[in-house]
N, C-alpha and C positions, 0 to 999 in steps of 0.2 A: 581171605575175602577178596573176590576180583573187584578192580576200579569197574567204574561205571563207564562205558563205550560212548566218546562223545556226540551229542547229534550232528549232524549232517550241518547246521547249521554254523554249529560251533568249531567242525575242522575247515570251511571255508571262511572262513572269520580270521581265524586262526591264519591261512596261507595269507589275506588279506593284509595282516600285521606283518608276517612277514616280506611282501613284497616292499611292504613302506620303509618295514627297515633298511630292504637291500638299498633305497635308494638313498637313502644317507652314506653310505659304504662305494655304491659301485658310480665312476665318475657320468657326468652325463655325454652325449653323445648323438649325433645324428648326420644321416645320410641325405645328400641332395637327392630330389625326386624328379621327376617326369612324366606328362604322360604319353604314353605309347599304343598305338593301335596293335594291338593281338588277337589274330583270328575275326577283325572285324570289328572289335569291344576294346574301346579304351579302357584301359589300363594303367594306374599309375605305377610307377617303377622304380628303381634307384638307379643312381648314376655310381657308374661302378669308379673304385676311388675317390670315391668324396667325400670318405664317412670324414668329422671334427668333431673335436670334444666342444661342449660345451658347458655351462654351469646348470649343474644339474637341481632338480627342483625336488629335494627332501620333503615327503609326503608326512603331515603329523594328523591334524581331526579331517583331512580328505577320506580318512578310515571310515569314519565314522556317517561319510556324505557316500559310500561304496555301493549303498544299497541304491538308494535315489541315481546315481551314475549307471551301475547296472541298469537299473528298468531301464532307462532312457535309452542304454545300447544296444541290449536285447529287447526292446520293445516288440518287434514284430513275432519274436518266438513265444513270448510272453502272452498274447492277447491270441495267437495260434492255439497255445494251450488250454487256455480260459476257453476261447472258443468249440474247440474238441472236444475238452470236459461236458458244457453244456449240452451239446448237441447229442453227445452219445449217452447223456442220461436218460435224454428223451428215448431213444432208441430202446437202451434196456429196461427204461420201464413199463416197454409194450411187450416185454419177454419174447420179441423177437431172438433175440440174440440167445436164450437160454433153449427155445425152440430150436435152432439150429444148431447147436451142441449137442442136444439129445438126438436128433434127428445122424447127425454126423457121429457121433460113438455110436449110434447101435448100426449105420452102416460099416463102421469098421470093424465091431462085433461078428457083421457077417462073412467080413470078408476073412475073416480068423479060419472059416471055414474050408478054406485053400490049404491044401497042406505045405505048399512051399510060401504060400506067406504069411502063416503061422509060425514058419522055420527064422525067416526072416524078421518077421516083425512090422505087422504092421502101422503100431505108430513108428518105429521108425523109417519107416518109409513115407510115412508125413512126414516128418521133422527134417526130413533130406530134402523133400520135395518143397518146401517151403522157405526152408534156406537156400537154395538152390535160387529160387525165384529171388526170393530179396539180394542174395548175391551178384544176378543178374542187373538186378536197375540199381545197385551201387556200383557195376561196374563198367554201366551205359552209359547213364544219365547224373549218378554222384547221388542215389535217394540217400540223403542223411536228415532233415527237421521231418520229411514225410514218417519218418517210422515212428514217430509220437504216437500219429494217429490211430497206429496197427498194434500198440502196445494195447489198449484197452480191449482191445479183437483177440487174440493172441495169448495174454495171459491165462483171462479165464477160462479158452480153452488148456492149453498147458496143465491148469489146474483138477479139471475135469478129464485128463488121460492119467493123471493120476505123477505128474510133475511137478514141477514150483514155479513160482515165478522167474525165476533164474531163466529156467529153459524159452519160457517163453520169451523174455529179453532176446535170449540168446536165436530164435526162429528168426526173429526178427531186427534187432538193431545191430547186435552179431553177427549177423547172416550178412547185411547192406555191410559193416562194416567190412568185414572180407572180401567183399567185391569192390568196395572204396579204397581198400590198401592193393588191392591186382587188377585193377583198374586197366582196361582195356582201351574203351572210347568216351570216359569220362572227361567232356568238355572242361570241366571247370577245374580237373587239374592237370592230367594229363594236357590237356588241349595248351591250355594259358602257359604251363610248362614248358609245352615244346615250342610253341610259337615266340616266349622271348628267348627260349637258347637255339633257335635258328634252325628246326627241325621241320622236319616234311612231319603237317599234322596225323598223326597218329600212325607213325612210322614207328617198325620194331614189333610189329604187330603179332608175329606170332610167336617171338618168346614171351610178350605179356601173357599170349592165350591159355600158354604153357604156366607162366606165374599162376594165375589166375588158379587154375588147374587143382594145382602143386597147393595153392594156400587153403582152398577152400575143401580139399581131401584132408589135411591136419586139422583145418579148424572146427568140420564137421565132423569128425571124425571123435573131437577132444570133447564136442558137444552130449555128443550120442553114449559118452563113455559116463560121462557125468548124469544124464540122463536115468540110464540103466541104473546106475547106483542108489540115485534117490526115487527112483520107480520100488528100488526091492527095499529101501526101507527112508520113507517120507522123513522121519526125523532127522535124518542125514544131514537135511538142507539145511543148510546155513541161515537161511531166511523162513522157516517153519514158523514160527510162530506171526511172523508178521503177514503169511500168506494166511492165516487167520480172515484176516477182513476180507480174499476174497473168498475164502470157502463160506461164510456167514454170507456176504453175497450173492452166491452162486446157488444156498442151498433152498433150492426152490423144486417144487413136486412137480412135476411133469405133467398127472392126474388134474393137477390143482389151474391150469392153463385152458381156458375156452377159445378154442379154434370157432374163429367170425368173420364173417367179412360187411363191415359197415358200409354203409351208401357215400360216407365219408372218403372211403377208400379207394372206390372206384371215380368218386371227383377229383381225387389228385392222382389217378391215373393218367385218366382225361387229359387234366391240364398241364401234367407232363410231358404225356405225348403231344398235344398241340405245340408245346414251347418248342421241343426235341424236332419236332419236324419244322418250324421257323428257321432253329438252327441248321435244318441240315439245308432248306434253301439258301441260307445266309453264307455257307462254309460246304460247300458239296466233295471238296478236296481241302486234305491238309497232308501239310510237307510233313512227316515224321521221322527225324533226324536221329539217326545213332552214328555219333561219333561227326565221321566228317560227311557220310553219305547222307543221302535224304531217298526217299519215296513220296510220291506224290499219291495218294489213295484217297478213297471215299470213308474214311471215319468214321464221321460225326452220323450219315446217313444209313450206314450197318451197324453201325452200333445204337441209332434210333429204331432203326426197324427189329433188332434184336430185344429192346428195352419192350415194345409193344409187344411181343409174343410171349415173352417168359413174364410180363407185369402181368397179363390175361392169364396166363394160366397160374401162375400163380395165385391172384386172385382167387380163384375157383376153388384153391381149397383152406385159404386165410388169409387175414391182414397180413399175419404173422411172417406167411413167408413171401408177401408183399415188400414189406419192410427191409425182410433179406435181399431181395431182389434190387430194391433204392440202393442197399450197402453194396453189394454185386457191384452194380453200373455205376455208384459215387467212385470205386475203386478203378472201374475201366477208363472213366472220364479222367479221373484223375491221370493216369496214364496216358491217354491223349493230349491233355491240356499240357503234363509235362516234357513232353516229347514232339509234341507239334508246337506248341505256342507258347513254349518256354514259362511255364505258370512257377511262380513262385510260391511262399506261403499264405501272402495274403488270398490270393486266387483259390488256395485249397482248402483254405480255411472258410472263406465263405461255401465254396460246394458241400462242405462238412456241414455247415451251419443252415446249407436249406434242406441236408439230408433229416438232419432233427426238425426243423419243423415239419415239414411235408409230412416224418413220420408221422410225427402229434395227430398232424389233420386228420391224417390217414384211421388213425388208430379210433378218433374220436374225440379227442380233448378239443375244449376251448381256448381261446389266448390265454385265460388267465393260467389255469392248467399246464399249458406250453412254457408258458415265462417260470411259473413254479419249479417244472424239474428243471429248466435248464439252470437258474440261480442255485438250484441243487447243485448241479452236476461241478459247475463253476467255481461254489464255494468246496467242494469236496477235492477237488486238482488245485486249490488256490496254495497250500501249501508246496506244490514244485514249481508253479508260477515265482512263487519270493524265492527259490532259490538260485531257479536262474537269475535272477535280479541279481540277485548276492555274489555269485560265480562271477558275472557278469565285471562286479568291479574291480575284482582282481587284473583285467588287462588294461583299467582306466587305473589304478595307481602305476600300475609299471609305464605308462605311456606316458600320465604326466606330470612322473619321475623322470623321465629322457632316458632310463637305463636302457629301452630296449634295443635301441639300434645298437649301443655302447655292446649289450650279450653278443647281438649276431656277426658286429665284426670281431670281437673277440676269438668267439669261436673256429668264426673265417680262415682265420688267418693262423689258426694254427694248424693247418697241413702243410704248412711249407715243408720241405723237405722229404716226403713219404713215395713213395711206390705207387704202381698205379693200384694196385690192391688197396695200399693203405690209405691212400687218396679217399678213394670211394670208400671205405670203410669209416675212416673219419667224417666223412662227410655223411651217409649212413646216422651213425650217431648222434652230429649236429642235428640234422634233420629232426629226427624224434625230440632234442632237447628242445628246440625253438617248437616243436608241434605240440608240446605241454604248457608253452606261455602263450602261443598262437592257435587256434586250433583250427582255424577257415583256411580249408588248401588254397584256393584263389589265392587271397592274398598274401600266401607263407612264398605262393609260388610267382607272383610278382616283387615279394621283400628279398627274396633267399637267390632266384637263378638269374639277376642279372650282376652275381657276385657269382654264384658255384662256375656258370657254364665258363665266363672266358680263364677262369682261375683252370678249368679241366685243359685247358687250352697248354697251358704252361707246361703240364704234367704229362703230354700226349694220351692223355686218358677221354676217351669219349664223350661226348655231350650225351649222349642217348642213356649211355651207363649214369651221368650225373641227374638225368631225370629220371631213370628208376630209382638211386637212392631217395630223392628227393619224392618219390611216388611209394615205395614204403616207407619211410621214417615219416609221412604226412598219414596213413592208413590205418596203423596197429595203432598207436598212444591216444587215435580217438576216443577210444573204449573206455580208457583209464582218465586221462588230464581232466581235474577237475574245475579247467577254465573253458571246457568244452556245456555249452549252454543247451545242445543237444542232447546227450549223455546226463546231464543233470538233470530236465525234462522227463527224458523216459523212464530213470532211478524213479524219479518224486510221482510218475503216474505208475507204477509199475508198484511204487509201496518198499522199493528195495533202498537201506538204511546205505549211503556213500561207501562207508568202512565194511559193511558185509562183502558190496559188492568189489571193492578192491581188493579183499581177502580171497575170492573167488577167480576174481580174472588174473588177478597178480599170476602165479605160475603158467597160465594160459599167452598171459602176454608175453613172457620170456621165453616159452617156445616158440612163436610167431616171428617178436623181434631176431630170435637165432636163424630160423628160416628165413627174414628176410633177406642176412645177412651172405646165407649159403646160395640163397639164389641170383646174388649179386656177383659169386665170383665167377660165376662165367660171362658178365657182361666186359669183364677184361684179362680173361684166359682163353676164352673163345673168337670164332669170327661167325657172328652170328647176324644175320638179316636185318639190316637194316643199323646197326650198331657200329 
């Protein structure tokens, strides 16, 4: 008789006890800080040499206060998610979303009609194209809490080509993922990386392009294989029974869907477009920054004039694919907003959140009707809500235990002595260990490189080579660490049980971490640009 597989709940509980304990064991410790202007954005820092032991703060019922700590640190990803929940209840209870599923498999039905990509494979020519894209804004812009919102999008399609939840994770947080470990002109670590190890910002640029390349060929590649396997036999999946709630979800008649268009619908046209064209008086140009360049373009006012032509026709032949159309331009805006005007979560969570109401209007309901699904929607994601929370305290006992500085000089300081291979290799390694107790590259990359870079300094080994270690061992381990509040988010809206999905990425990870490792030696066996 097998043990019973603990909940998700109960193995972060569990690292929680254990972090308490290490700090009775491991001595305390801490680094004098600073702050420092990088790329424009202060930054706090360490002062290289300064780590001191101090008397360390043994954690005993803080255990137990883990959860109340989490909320409070991940508040803003927490109320993102509640948010999203709601909003997209409202959404699929207009069977928007099931309309365009149908609508999109029996286009790709026809497209089966091609004889080379029937040869090929049409979904997977979605599942490229799609990864591709998300690999792309994790590797511009750093998308990592935005792919919450794409989980709810994304799954139930995955489900309806006749995949699992897994793959759909993997279109999507997978996908960003891979482009946040080959990360090209991602500001927020690249960027913050090189500017405190003293690099011309987003220099080195086209062995990244090449990384990039190289990682997202393996990871799509491991995807697609996994894919095919549980396309030819569903029970394969490791999470089959659990993708249960969306197929009972999802299983809706096509026939059973009345195409309308309410007077409703075309009011919050209307009022869209009047707002949309305010904004584009208000904003006629926005800068849209990838990496260190910018464009100065018209936006906000092609992508209003865009919104009014496809809402119109749209219109014409349903709410329904009105609604798509709202989801459409919530996805474009969002892309705007995060690339022109630096939007964070609260900002995309409220676009999220007028995307469900408008829909409501749109559709017909009342307020009261509106408040209904979204408490729905709300209390239905409320379960990955508490476990960020929970995730969450595991970085507040090790923090105020004092261990952490105590780990990273530890770590630090054990490359004395090594090669410049072994240098970066160790360092390599560190990296990923400190990115399962830290998991926000920002600030791993203002904790960690104003120790790696002048340490690389000793060793005549590169700063550029110590910010790609430091740019994969910050990339792969987001998928897995489970003090990663993002990653716990998309598991708990996704329905995927912590231990499945470590069971699943585990070998996935160790062929990535090995690739990282191989793409590092030529950051100091080569002479390569910019390095």
């Amino acid at each position: 008789m097998f043990k019973k597989i603990p909940h998700t709940y109960v193995i972060i509980f569990s690292i929680i006890i254990l972090a308490a304990v290490m700090t009775w064991f491991i001595p305390g410790g801490e680094y004098h800080r600073h702050s420092q202007l990088v790329n424009g954005v202060e930054r706090t820092v360490i002062d290289k040499g300064s780590f001191h032991f101090v008397d360390n703060q043994p954690q005993t019922w803080q255990v137990f206060a883990a959860l109340f700590s989490g909320f409070e640190r991940q508040a803003g990803i927490i109320v993102f998610i509640l948010m999203i929940g709601g909003a997209f209840w409202i959404v699929n209870s207009s069977k928007a979303i099931d309309i365009g599923i149908f609508s999109f498999l029996r286009y790709t039905e026809n497209l089966e009609h091609n004889s080379f990509l029937k040869k090929v494979g049409v979904n997977n020519i979605v599942i490229v194209l799609i990864m591709v894209m998300f690999s792309i804004f994790g590797a511009v812009f750093g998308m990592s809490e935005e792919t919450i919102a794409f989980i709810i999008i994304l799954v139930p399609l995955a489900i309806s080509m006749g995949y699992d939840s897994i793959v759909g994770v993997s279109m999507v947080f997978v996908a960003a993922g891979l482009g946040f470990a080959g990360a090209v002109l991602n500001p927020f670590t690249i960027g913050i990386a090189q500017g405190i190890a003293d690099l011309p910002l987003f220099s080195g640029f086209g062995y990244r392009l090449f990384s990039w390349f190289v990682i997202n060929l393996v990871g799509i590649s491991w995807v697609l294989r996994y894919a095919r396997k549980v396309k030819k036999n569903p029970a394969a999946s490791p999470v089959y029974h659990e993708d249960d709630y969306w197929r009972e979800k999802g299983a809706v008649d096509e026939e059973s869907i009345q195409l309308n268009t309410p007077k409703t619908a075309w009011m919050v046209f209307g009022f869209i477009s009047i707002g949309l064209l305010v904004f584009s008086w208000w904003y006629p140009m926005t800068a849209m920054k990838i990496g260190n360049s910018s464009s100065v373009l018209p936006m906000v006012p092609v992508a209003t004039g865009l919104f009014v032509i496809f809402g119109f026709f749209s219109l014409r032949k349903s709410v329904h694919f009105f609604i798509l159309t709202l989801l459409m331009f919530t996805v474009l805006f969002l892309i705007i907003g995060v690339m022109g005007y630096a939007w964070y979560i609260m900002k995309i969570a409220s676009l999220f959140f007028a995307l469900g109401i408008f829909s409501g209007i749109a559709v017909g309901y009342d307020g009261n009707r509106i408040t209904k699904e979204f408490l729905a929607g709300a209390s239905d994601i409320l379960s990955a809500a508490l476990v960020v929370g929970l995730a969450g305290g595991i970085l507040v006992v090790l923090e105020d235990g004092k261990i952490i500085d105590t780990i990273l000089h530890g770590v630090s300081t054990s490359m004395a002595g090594m090669g410049k291979l072994g240098t970066v290799s160790v360092m390599y390694v560190i990296q990923n260990i400190i990115n399962i107790i830290i998991p926000s590259g920002s600030a791993k990359a203002a904790l960690t490189m104003p120790v790696m870079a002048p340490f690389s300094d000793l060793v005549n080994l590169s700063r550029q080579a110590t910010v790609m270690a430091f740019q994969f061992g910050d990339g792969f381990t987001n998928m897995i660490t489970p003090t990663s509040g993002v990653l716990i988010g998309v598991l708990g809206v996704a329905k995927i049980p912590y231990d499945k999905w470590v069971k699943w990425v585990a070998p996935f990870m160790l062929v990535l971490i090995v690739l990282g490792w191989l793409l590092l030696i030529p950051t100091v066996t080569m002479q390569l640009d910019g390095f």
